[in-house]
C-alpha positions in Angstrom: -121.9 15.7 77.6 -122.0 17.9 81.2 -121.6 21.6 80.0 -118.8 22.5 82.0 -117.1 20.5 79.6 -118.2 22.3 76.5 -117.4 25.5 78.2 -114.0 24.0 79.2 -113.4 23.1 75.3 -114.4 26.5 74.6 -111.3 28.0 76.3 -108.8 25.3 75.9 -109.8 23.4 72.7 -106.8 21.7 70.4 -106.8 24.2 67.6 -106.8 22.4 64.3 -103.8 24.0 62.9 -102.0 21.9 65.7 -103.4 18.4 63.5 -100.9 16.4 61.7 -102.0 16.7 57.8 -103.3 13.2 57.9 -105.2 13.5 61.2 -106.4 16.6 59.8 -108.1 15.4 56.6 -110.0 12.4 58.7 -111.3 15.5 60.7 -112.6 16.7 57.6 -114.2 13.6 56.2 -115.9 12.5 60.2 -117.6 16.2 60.4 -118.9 16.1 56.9 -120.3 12.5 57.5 -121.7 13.0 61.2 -124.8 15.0 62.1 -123.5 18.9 62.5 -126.8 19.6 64.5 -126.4 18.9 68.0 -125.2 22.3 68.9 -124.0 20.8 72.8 -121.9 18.2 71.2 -119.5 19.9 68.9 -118.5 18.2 66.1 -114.3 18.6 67.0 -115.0 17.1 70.1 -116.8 14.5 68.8 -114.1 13.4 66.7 -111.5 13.8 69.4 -113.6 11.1 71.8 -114.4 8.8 68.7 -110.6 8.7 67.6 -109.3 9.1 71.2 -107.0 11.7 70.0 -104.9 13.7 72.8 -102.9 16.9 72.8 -100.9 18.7 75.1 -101.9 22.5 77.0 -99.7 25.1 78.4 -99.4 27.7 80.1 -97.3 30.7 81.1 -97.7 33.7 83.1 -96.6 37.4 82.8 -96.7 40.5 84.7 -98.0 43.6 82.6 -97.0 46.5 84.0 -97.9 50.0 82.5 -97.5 53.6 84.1 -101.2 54.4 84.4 -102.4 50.8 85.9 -101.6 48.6 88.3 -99.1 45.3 87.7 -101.8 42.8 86.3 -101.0 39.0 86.2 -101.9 37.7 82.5 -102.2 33.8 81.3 -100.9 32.9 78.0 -102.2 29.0 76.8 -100.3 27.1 74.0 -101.5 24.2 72.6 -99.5 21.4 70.6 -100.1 18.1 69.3 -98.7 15.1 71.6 -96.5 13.2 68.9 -96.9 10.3 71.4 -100.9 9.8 70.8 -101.9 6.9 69.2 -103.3 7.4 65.5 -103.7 4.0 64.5 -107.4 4.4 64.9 -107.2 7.8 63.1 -106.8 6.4 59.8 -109.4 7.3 56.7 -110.9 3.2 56.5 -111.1 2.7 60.3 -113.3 6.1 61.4 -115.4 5.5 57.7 -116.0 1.7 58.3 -116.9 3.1 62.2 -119.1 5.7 61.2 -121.1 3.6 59.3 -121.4 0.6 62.1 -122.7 3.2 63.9 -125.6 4.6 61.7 -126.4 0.5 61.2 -127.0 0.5 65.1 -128.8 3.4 65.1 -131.2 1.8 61.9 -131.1 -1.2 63.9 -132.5 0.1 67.2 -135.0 2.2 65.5 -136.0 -0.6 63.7 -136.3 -2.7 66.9 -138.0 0.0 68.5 -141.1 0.6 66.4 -142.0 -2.8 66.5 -142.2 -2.7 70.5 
């Protein structure tokens, strides 16, 4: 994952408050069943990319203007769930039964790597 992208999350991540309830508890059970060590992959984003989860960003600007200062331009950023996205994938079974295909694979190529 480049790390402009990680920096990018950084500033304009989905906060999880925005989750519906059920999207929310899969979120819970994917990070306490995936590996929280990989510091450059963050475990939100993870699960964003596995369940291909979207959300929607805004933005509005203001002028501040105070006696002492100059006018200064601010940004404001909202975030919001897109009640549009697809959740069928997002479901409990689906990301479980996925994680564990996955950590097969992995078993499976480590397997067929030690006896190369």
């Amino acid at each position: 994952m480049p790390y402009w992208f990680i920096n990018w999350w950084g500033l304009y991540w989905p906060h999880k408050d925005i989750l519906p309830p059920s999207v929310f508890d899969v979120m819970i059970t994917f990070i306490k069943n995936t590996d929280q060590s990989d510091k450059l992959r963050p475990s939100m984003i993870h699960f964003f990319v596995h369940c291909r989860l979207s959300w929607i960003m805004d933005w509005d600007y203001s002028i501040q203007r105070t006696e002492d200062t100059l006018p200064t331009l601010h940004r404001k950023f909202w975030t919001k769930w897109w009640n549009n996205c697809d959740v069928s994938k997002c479901i409990l079974e689906t990301v479980l039964q996925s994680l564990q295909n996955k950590i097969q694979q992995s078993q499976q190529f480590t397997l067929t790597k030690s006896q190369i």
